[in-house]
Each structure stands twice: as structure tokens, then as C-alpha cells.
KEMAR-495043 format. One line per field, with one value per residue (C-alpha): residue in one letter; residue number from 0; x, y, z. Coordinates in Angstrom, 2 decimals, always signed. Example, Ala and Ser with C-alpha at 12.3 -4.5 7.8 and 13.67 -1.06 7.14 Angstrom:
2
aa [A,S]
i [0,1]
x [+12.30,+13.67]
y [-4.50,-1.06]
z [+7.80,+7.14]
***
This chain:
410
aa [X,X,X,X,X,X,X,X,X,X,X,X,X,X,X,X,X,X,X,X,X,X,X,X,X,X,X,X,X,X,X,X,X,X,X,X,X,X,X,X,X,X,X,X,X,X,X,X,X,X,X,X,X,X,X,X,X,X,X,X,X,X,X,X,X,X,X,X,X,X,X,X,X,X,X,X,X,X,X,X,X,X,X,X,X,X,X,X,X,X,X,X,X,X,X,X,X,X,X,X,X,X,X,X,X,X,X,X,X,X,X,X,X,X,X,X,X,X,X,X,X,X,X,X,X,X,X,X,X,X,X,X,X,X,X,X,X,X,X,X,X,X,X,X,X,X,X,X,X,X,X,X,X,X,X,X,X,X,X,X,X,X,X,X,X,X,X,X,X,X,X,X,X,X,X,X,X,X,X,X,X,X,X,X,X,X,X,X,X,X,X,X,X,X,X,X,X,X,X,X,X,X,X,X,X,X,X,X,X,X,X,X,X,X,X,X,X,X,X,X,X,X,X,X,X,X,X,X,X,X,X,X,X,X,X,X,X,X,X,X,X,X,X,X,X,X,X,X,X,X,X,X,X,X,X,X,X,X,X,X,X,X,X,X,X,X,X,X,X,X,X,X,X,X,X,X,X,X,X,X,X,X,X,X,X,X,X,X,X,X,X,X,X,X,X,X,X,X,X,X,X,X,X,X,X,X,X,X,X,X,X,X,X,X,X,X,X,X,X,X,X,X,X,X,X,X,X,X,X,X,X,X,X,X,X,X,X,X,X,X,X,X,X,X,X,X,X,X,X,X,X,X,X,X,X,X,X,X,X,X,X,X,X,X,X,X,X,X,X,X,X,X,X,X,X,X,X,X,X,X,X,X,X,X,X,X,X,X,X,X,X,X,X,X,X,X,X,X,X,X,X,X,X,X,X,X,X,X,X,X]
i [0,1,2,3,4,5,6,7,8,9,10,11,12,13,14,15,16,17,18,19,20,21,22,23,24,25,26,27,28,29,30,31,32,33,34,35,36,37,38,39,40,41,42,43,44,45,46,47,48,49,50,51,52,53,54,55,56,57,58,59,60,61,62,63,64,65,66,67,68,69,70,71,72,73,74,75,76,77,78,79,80,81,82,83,84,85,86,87,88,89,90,91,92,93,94,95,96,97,98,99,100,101,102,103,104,105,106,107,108,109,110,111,112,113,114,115,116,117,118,119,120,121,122,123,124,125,126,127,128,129,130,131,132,133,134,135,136,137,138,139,140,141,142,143,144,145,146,147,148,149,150,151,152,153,154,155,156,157,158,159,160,161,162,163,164,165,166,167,168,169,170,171,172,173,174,175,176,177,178,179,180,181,182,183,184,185,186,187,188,189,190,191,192,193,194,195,196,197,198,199,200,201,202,203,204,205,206,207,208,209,210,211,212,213,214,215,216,217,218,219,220,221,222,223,224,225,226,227,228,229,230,231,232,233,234,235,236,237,238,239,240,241,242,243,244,245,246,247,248,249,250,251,252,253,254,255,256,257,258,259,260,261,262,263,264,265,266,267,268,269,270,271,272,273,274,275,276,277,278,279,280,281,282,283,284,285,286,287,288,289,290,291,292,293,294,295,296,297,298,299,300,301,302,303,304,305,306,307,308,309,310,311,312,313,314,315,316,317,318,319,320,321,322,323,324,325,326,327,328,329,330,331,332,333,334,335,336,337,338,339,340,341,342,343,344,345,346,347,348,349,350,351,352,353,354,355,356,357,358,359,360,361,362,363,364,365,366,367,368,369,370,371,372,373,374,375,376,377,378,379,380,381,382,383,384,385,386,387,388,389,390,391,392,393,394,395,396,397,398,399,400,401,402,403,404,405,406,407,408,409]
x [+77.83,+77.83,+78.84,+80.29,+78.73,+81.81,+81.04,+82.85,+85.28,+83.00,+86.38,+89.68,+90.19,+86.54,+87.62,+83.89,+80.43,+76.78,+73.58,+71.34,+68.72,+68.41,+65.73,+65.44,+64.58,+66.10,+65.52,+64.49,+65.53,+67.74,+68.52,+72.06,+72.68,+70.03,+69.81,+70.23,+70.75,+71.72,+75.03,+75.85,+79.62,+81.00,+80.11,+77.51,+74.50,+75.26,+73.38,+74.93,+74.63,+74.21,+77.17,+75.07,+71.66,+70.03,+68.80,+70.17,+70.87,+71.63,+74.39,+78.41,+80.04,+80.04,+76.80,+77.00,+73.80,+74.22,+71.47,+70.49,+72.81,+75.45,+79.16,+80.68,+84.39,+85.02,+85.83,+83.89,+81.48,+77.66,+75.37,+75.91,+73.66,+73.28,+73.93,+73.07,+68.92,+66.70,+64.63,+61.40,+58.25,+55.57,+56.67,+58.86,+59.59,+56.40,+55.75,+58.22,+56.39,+53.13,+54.34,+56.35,+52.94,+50.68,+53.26,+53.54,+49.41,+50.16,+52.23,+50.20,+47.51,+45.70,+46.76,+44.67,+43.38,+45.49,+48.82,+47.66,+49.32,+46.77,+46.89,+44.22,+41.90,+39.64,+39.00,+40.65,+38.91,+37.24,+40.37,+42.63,+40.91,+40.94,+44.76,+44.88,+42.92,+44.99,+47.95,+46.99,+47.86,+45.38,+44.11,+45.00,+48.82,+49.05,+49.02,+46.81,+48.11,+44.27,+42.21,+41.02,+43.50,+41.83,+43.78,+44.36,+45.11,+49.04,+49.09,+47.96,+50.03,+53.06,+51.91,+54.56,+52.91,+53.94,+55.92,+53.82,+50.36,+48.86,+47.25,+47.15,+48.88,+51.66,+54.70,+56.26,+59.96,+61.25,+65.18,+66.68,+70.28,+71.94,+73.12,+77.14,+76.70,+74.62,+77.17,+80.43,+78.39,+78.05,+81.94,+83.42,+80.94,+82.42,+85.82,+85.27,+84.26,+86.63,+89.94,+89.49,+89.51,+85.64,+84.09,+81.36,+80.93,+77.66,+76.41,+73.02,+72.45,+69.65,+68.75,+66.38,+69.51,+69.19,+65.11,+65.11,+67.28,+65.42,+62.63,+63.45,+65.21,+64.36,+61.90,+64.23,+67.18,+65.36,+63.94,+67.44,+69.30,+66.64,+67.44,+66.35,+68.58,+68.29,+70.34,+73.06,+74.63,+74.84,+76.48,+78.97,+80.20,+80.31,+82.22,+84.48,+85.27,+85.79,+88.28,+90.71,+90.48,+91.21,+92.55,+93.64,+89.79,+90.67,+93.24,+93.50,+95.82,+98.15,+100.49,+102.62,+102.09,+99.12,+97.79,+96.38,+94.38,+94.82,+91.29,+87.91,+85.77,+82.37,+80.83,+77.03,+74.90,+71.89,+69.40,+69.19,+67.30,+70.01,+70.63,+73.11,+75.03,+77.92,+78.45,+81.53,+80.64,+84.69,+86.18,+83.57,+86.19,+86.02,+81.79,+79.53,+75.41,+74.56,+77.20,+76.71,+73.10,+73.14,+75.90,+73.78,+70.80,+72.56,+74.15,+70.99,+69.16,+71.65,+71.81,+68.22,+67.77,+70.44,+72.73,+75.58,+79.25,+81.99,+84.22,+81.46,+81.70,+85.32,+87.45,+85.96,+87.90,+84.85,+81.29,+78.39,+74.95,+71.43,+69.33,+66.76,+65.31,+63.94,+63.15,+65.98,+66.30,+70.35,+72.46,+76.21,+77.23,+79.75,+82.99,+83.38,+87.08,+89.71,+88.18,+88.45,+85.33,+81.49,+79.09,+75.62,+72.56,+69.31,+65.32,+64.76,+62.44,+60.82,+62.72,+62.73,+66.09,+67.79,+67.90,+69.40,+68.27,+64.39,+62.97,+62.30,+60.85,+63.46,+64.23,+67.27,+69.04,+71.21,+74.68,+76.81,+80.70,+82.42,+86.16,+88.82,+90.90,+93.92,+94.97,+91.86,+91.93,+89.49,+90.19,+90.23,+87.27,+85.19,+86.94,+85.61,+81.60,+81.69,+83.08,+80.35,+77.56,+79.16,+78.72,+75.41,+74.03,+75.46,+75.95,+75.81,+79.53,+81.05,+79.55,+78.64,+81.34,+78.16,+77.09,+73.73,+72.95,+76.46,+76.97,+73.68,+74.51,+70.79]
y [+5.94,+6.54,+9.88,+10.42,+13.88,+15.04,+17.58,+20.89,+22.94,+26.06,+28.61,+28.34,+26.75,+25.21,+20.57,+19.51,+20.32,+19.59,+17.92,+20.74,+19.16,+16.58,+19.19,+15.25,+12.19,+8.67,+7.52,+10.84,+12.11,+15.15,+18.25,+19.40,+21.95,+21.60,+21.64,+18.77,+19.90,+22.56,+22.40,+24.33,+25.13,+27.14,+30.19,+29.76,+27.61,+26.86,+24.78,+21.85,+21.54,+18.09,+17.92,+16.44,+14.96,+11.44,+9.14,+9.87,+7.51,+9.10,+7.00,+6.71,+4.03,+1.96,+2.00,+4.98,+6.69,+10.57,+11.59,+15.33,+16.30,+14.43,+15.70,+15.71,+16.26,+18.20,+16.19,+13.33,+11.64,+11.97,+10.71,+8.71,+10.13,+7.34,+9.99,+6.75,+6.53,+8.42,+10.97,+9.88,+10.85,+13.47,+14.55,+11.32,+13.30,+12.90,+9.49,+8.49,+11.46,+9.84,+6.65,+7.66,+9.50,+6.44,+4.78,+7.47,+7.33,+3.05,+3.72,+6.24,+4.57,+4.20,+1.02,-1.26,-1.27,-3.93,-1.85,+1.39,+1.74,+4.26,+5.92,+5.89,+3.42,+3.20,+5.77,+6.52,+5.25,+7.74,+7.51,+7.92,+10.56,+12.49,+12.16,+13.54,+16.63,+17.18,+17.10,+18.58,+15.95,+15.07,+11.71,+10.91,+11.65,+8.56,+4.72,+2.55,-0.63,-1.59,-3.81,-2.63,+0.46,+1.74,+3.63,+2.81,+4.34,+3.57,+4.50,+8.02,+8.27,+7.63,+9.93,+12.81,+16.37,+19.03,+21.91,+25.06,+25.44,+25.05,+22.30,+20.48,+22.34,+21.17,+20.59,+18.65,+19.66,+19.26,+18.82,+19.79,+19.83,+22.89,+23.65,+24.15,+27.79,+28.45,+26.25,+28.26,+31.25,+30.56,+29.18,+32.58,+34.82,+33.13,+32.66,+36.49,+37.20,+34.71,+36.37,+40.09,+42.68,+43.80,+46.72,+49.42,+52.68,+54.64,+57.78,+59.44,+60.87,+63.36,+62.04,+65.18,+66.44,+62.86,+62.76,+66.07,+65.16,+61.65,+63.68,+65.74,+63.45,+60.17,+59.98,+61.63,+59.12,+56.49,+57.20,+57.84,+55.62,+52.76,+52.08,+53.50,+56.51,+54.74,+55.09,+52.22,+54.73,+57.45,+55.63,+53.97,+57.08,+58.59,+55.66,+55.77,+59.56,+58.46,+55.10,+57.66,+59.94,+57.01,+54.43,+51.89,+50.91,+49.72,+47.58,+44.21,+42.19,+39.81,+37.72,+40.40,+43.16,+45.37,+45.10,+48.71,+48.76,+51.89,+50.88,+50.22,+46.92,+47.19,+44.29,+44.25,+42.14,+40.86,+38.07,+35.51,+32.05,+30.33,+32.35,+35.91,+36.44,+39.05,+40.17,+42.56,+46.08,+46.18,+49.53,+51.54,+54.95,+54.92,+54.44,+57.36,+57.06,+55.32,+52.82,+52.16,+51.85,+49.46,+47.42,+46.85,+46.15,+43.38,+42.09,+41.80,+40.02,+37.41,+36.79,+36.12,+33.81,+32.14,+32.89,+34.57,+33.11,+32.68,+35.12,+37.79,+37.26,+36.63,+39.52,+43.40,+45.73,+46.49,+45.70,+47.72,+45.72,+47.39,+45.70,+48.55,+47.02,+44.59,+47.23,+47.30,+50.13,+49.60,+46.86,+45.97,+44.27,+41.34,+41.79,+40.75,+38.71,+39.37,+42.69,+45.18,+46.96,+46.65,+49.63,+48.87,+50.84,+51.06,+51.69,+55.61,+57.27,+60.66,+61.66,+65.05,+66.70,+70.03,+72.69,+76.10,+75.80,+74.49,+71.14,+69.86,+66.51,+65.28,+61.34,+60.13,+56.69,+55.58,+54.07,+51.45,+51.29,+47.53,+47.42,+45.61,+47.48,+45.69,+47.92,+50.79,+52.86,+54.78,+57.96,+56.47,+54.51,+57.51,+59.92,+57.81,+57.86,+61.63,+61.60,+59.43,+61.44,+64.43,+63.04,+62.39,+65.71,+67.34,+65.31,+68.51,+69.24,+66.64,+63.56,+65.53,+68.59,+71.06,+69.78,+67.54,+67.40,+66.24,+63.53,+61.95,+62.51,+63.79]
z [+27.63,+31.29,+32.15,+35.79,+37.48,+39.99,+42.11,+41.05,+43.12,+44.36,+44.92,+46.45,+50.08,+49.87,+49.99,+50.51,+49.98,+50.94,+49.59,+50.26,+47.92,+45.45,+42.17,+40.49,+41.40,+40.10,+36.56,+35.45,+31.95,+32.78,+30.02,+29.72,+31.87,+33.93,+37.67,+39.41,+42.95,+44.99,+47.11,+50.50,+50.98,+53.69,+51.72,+49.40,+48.14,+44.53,+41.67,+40.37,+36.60,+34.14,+32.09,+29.38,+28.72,+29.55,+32.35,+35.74,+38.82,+42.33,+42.80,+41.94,+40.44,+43.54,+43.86,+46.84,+47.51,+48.71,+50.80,+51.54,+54.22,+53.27,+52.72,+49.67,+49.22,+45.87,+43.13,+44.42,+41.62,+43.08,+40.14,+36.90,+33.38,+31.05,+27.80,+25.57,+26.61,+24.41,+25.44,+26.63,+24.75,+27.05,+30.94,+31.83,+34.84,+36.71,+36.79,+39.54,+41.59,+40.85,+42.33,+45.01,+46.10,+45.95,+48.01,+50.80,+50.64,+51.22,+54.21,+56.13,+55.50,+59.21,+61.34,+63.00,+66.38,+67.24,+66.22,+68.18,+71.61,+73.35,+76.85,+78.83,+76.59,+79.82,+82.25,+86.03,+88.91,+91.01,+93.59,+90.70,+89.31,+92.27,+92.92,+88.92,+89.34,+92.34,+90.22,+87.42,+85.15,+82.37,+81.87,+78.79,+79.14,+81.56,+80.76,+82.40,+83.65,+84.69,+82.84,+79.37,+79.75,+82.93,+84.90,+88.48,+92.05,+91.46,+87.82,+89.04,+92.30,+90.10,+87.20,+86.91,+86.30,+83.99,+85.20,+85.72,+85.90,+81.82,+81.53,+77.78,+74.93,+72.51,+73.89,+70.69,+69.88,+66.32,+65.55,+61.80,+60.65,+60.29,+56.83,+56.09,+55.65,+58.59,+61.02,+58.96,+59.50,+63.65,+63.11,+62.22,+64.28,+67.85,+66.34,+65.72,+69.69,+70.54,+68.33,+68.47,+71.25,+69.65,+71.34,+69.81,+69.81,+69.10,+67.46,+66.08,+62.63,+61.96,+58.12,+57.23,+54.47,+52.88,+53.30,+51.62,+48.95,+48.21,+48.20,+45.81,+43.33,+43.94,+41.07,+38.22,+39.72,+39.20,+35.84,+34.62,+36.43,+36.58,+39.50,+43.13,+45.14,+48.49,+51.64,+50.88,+48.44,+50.94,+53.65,+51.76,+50.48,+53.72,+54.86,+51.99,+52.63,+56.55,+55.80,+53.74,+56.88,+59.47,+57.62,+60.23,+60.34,+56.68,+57.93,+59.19,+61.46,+59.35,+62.49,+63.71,+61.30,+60.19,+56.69,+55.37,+52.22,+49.47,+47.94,+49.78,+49.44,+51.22,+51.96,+52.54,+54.64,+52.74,+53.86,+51.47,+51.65,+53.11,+55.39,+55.99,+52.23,+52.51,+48.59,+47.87,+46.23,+44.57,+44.59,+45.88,+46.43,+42.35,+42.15,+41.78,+43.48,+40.01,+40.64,+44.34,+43.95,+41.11,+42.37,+46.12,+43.69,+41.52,+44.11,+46.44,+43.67,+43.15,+46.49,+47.08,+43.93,+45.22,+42.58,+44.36,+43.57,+46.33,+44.48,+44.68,+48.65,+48.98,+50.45,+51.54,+53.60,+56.06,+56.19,+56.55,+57.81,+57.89,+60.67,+60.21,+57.71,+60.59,+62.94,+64.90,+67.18,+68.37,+67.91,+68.51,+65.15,+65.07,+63.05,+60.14,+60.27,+59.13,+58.72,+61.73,+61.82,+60.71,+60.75,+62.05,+60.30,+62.00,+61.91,+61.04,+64.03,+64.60,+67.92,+69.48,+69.74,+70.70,+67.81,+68.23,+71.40,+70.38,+70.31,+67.05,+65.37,+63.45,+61.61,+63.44,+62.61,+65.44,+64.40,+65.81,+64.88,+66.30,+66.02,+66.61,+69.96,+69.23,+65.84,+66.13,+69.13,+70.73,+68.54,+65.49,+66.14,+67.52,+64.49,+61.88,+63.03,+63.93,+60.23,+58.73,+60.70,+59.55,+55.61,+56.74,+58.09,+55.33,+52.19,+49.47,+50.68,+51.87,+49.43,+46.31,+46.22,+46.36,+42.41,+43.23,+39.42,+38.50,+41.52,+40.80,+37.09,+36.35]
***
């Protein structure tokens, strides 16, 4: 029986997909369940399963090859598994690599003389090698028309030198396709720039009350909780206690009337092997430190094994991205759409600053709010930082209700 593989509908709104990469080749014996290929949509890089075991061919039932890089619209068939062939005896699956190998070794195997077109197979004449060192231009980047490849007076009079003054060096340029997520991703950031009156506002935060406290219970957290008390869970709650103070940052423009949400979604920026992942931490005003902390943690693994779903990155009420963890010193963030505002995170440094009227040494984060202008105004915008660097500087009060042992639940 010859089983048609369609290619399944990743989430709502998504019509076609991408051949990121094909994980078999042709005529391989493929498990059930096993992964065939991975798929970029607009949103996510997913596997694609085999419905069932047997012999696979790359093609549909027309015969159609898909290539990596090639769209897909959802629904579409993309391979065929022949469910009837029995299972091959030892690993079936690495013959066709072993042949596909000798034949790449065939065709670069070294042409003949005869096939090579050189440059400069002889060398310049004295009067063209003069005019070359005068220009700079190296022999061997010019073809002579002279006999035996020699290069004459004209051939060097109209050689064309390189701009600037290096002389030799690669100049080679190499061109790849962008993948669907990384061209939806550049998509929505200048439809963002282009759709929203975006502008930023900035703030410090002196982090010694959250140093201390990581300090102190960082170790017993995590031998509880299994998981690490890091600063994710710190801001979020901060920006959770700051969206119920301000809540037309928690809004969003729907055509001629503003949308407010009663419940926070945070989405968090996290570098993945495609490329920027946004996963959804769902209901954060309800999660404790544990939860926040173990929520950023699942959701960061998932998204760097590549196992992420479109629903887990569909939706969020506001975004929060850490760029520190690259070393970035200030940044403007891009919204986030349809969201209204994104707060930026960045690299922890020992600064001096003003205390009780004495310099002190003390490990300040600077923080960048972007917003939209056309539903957050300026004292909205500037409210809600002062409120999350107030969370900040002192978290006992204002995140844990003065109980440490009961908010981190030690």
C-alpha cells in the first residue's frame, strides 16, 4: 500500500510551509513516527512525522520532487511510504549515503589541463609588469591574451585595479536563502516601525537587593525548586505589579478602539537555532518565583531543541527581551505587534553612582521601555519603568509582601 505523507496544518492562519531539510534520503526504510524533515512556517520550525513505516520516495503522486527551500501549501502531499516493503535486514539507511559519497568523490575529482581556464598561465612582459606594479593589480588576477597565457602591454593597460590599497586577500561573497521564519520575522519587525508611533524611554536599576537575595538563596531555591532563581522571575513580576498600575501598556489597538487585557501574557525572547523564538509564559499575574522560573526554563529548552509549538508562541500581552545576555550595554527594542510595548533588559555593570550623598560601586542594569505613542502616553509610559525599577530596588515589599521564605516557598 502506498501511503500519501500530506503536510500537516502547523496552527491557525498558517496556508503553506517550507522544506527546511529533508533528515532521509530516497529509498530509505523509514520507522513510524519518525522524522522525516523539518518544516519552517512563519512561526516555527517543526518536525514532520511518518504516518507509518516502510520505504519512502521524495516525491508525490505526480511524480513532484520538493527540494529544500521549496514552499509547501498545507495539505499538500510531499512523499509517498510504500507501508507494503519489508524491513530491510542491518542499517539499510546508509547505503544510499555510501553511494551518494563515492559519487560526489567522481565529480570533484580534478579536471584535466585541457578543461582548466587559468589566468596568467605565462608571465607579464617587463612593460606590462611595470604598468601592474604601478597599479597595484596582481598578476594572476588578469588574463593574458599573449601567447601561452602571457600577459601583454594591453592586457595590463586595460587591467582594472581593486579599490583601496590591500593587495590579494579573499574577496569571495556567498548568497543563502533566507528561511520563512527569519523573512516573517524581518516582515513584522518593519511592519512594526512602519505601523506604530514607537518611541523608548530609559531608566537605570541598581540590582544589589536582587544580588543580595540570589546570593543568599539561590542554592536552597534551586535544591527545592530544581530549578535556578534567576532574574527573568524578578522582572516579570515587577512588570506584572507595574501593567495592573498602568494598564493601557497591556492594551493593544484593535481598528478604532483599544483592547485592554484583565490578565498578563509575557512573552520572552529566546534565541533558538532558527533564529529569535517568542514563547508565551500564560498567566503570569497568578505564578509565584517557582512558576516563573520553571516556565522561562521549559520554555527556553523547547525552543532551542527546536521543539516549540505555534500555540506556545501565539498571543502575549507584552514582551520582555534580555539582550544582556549578549553584552549589550543599551538598546531600543522593537515592538512586539499587536502588542504595545516591549521591555529591553541589559548587561549588569559595576558603575559608580550617588549615595546619600557618597559615591559608591554599585551593579546597575540599564532598562529600555518602547511603546506605542498612539494609545501610551508619555506618563504612562515613564509611570510604568519608575514602577518596575521601583520592584527592582526593593523587591522584599513590593514583589514578595515582606515574607522571602513564603514567596520563594523555601
Amino acid at each position: 500500500m502506498i501511503l500519501e505523507m500530506k503536510v500537516p496544518s502547523p496552527g491557525e492562519s498558517i496556508t503553506e510551509v517550507e522544506i527546511a531539510e529533508w533528515l532521509v534520503q530516497d529509498g530509505d526504510y523509514v520507522e513510524k513516527d519518525q522524522a522525516i524533515a523539518e518544516v519552517d512556517s512563519d512561526k516555527a520550525t517543526l518536525e514532520l512525522p511518518a504516518e507509518a513505516g516502510g520505504i519512502i520516495k521524495l516525491e508525490d503522486s505526480d511524480g513532484n520532487r520538493y527540494e529544500e527551500g521549496d514552499a509547501v501549501v498545507v495539505g499538500a502531499v510531499v512523499c509517498l511510504i510504500d507501508t507494503s516493503a519489508a524491513k530491510p535486514e542491518g542499517n539499510f539507511n546508509e547505503a544510499p549515503k555510501e553511494e551518494k559519497k563515492e559519487a560526489t568523490k567522481k565529480v570533484e575529482s580534478k579536471p584535466t589541463n585541457s578543461e582548466i581556464k587559468t589566468y596568467a598561465t605565462g608571465t607579464p612582459s617587463p612593460a606590462a609588469k611595470k604598468i601592474l606594479d604601478e597599479k597595484g593589480v596582481d598578476a594572476k588576477s588578469v588574463l593574458g591574451s599573449g601567447r601561452d597565457g602571457r600577459i601583454t602591454k594591453e592586457d595590463a593597460t586595460n587591467a582594472v585595479p581593486s579599490m583601496g590599497t590591500s593587495k590579494g586577500g579573499n574577496r569571495s561573497t556567498s548568497r543563502s536563502k533566507m528561511s520563512m521564519l527569519r523573512r516573517k520575522v524581518a516582515e513584522r519587525l518593519v511592519e512594526a516601525k512602519n505601523t506604530t508611533a514607537m518611541l523608548t524611554t530609559f531608566n537605570e536599576v541598581d540590582m544589589s537587593p536582587i544580588f543580595d537575595l540570589r546570593k543568599q538563596y539561590k542554592e536552597d531555591f534551586k535544591a527545592k525548586h530544581d530549578v535556578s532563581l534567576g532574574f527573568m522571575s524578578f522582572f516579570s513580576l515587577a512588570v506584572v505589579r507595574a501593567l495592573k498600575m498602568y494598564p493601557a501598556v497591556n492594551s493593544m489597538i484593535d481598528g478604532k478602539e483599544m483592547l485592554t487585557y484583565d490578565f498578563v501574557d509575557i512573552s520572552i525572547a529566546v534565541s533558538g537555532p532558527k533564529g529569535l523564538m517568542v514563547p508565551v509564559i500564560r498567566n503570569a499575574e497568578n505564578l509565584s518565583f517557582k512558576g516563573i522560573e520553571s516556565e522561562v526554563k521549559r520554555l527556553a529548552i523547547r525552543a532551542r531543541e527546536g521543539e516549540i509549538t505555534v500555540d506556545e508562541m501565539t498571543g502575549g500581552t507584552f514582551t520582555i527581551t534580555n539582550g544582556g545576555v549578549f553584552g549589550s550595554m543599551l538598546s531600543t527594542p522593537i515592538i512586539n505587534p499587536p502588542q504595545s510595548g516591549i521591555l529591553g533588559m541589559h548587561n549588569i555593570i559595576q558603575r559608580p553612582v550617588a549615595i546619600d550623598g557618597k559615591v559608591e560601586i554599585r551593579p546597575i542594569m540599564y532598562v529600555a521601555l518602547s511603546y506605542d505613542h498612539r494609545i501610551i502616553d508619555g506618563k504612562e509610559s515613564v509611570g510604568f519603568l519608575v514602577a518596575v525599577k521601583e520592584a527592582l530596588e526593593n523587591p522584599i515589599a513590593l514583589l514578595m509582601d515582606n515574607d522571602i521564605k513564603k514567596a520563594l516557598e523555601m
